[in-house]
C-alpha positions as CSV (number, residue, x, y, z in Angstrom):
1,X,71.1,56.5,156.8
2,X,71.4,58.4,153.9
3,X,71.1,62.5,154.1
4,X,71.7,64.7,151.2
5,X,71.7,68.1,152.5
6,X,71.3,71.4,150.6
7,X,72.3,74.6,151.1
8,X,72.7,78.4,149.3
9,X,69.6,79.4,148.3
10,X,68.2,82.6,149.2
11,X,66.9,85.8,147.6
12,X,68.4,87.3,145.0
13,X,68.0,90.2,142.0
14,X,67.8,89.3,138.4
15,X,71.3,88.8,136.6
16,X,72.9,88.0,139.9
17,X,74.5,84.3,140.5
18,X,74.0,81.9,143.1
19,X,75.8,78.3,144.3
20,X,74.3,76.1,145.5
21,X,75.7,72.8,147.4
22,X,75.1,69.4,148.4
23,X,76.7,67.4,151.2
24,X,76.0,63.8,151.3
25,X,76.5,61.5,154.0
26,X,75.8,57.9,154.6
27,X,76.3,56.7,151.1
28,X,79.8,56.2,149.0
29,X,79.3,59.2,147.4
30,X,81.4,58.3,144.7
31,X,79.7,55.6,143.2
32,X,76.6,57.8,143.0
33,X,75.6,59.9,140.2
34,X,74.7,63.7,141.0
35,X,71.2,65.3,140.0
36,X,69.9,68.4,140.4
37,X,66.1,69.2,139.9
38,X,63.4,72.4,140.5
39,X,60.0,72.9,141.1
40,X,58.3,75.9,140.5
41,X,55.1,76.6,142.3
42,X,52.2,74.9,140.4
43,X,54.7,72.9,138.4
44,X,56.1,69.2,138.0
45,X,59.7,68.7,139.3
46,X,62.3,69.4,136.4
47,X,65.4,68.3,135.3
48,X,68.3,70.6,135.4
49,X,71.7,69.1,135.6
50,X,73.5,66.0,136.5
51,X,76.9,64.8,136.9
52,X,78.1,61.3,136.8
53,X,79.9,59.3,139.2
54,X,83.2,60.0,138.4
55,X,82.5,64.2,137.3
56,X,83.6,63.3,133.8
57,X,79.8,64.2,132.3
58,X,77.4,66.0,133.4
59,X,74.3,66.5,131.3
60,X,71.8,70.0,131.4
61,X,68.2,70.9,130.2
62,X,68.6,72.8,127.0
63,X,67.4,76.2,128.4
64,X,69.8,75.9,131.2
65,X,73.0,75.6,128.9
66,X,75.5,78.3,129.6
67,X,73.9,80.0,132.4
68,X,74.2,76.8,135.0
69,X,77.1,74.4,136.0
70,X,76.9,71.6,138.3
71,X,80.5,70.2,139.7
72,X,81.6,68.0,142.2
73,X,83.9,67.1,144.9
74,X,83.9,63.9,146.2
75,X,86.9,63.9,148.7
76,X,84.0,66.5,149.8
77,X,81.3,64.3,149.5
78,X,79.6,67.5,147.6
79,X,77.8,68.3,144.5
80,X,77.9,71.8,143.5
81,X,75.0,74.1,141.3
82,X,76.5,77.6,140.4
83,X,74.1,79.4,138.7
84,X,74.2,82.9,136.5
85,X,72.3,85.3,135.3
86,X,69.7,84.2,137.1
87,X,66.1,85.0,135.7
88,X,62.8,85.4,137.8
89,X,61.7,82.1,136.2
90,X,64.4,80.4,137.5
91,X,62.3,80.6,141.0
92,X,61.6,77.1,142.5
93,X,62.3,74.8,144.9
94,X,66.3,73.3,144.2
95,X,66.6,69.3,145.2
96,X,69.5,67.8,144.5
97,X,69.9,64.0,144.3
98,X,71.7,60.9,144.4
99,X,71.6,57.5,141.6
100,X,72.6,54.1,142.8
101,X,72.4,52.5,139.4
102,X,74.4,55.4,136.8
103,X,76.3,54.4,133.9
104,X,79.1,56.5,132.4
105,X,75.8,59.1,131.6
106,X,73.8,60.6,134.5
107,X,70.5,60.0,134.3
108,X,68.0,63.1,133.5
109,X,64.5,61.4,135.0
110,X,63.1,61.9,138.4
111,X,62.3,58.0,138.6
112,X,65.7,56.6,138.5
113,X,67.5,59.0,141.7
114,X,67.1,57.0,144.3
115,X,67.9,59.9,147.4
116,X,66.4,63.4,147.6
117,X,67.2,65.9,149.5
118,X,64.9,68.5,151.0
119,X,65.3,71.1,148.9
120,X,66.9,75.2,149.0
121,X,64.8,77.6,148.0
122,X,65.4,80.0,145.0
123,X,64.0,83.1,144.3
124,X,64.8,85.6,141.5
125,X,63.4,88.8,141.5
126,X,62.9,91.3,139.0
């Protein structure tokens, strides 16, 4: 049975920097590509990093450049999300997810990760 399991969110002021993490079991983590997503309160699920199997690319929503970085271990079967100067809109819901079917580019679209995790909640304030 596949589990993706995340962990370090929490509470935290404006500016300040959180990681989060992802341990997967039950799948060869290693052949899967990395995602992580968001939802906000009222708000679709949104893309906002991925990695690819082999941690070689990784791909980030535009607004997220610079401040976010997704890594990831696979001796550790774990995908990483550090995340800086964090902004009160950067409140949501964190999933992170797994991809069967990646190529050498991880996917950005919700449709195509085929494991989700529960989610880690996020909140900025100001």
């Amino acid at each position: 049975q596949v589990r993706l399991a995340e962990s370090g969110g929490g509470l935290v002021q404006a500016v300040g920097s959180l990681r989060l993490s992802c341990a997967a079991s039950g799948l060869t983590f290693s052949s899967y590509a990395m995602g992580w997503f968001r939802q906000a309160p009222g708000k679709e699920r949104e893309f906002v990093a991925a990695i690819n199997w082999h941690g070689s690319n990784t791909k980030y929503t535009d607004s997220l450049k610079g401040r976010f970085s997704i890594s990831r271990d696979n001796a550790k079967n774990t995908v990483y999300l550090q995340m800086n100067s964090l902004k009160p809109e950067d409140t949501a819901v964190y999933y992170c997810a797994a991809d069967r079917d990646s190529g050498w580019y991880p996917s950005t679209v919700t449709y195509e990760y085929d494991y989700w995790g529960h989610g880690t909640q996020v909140t900025v304030s100001s």
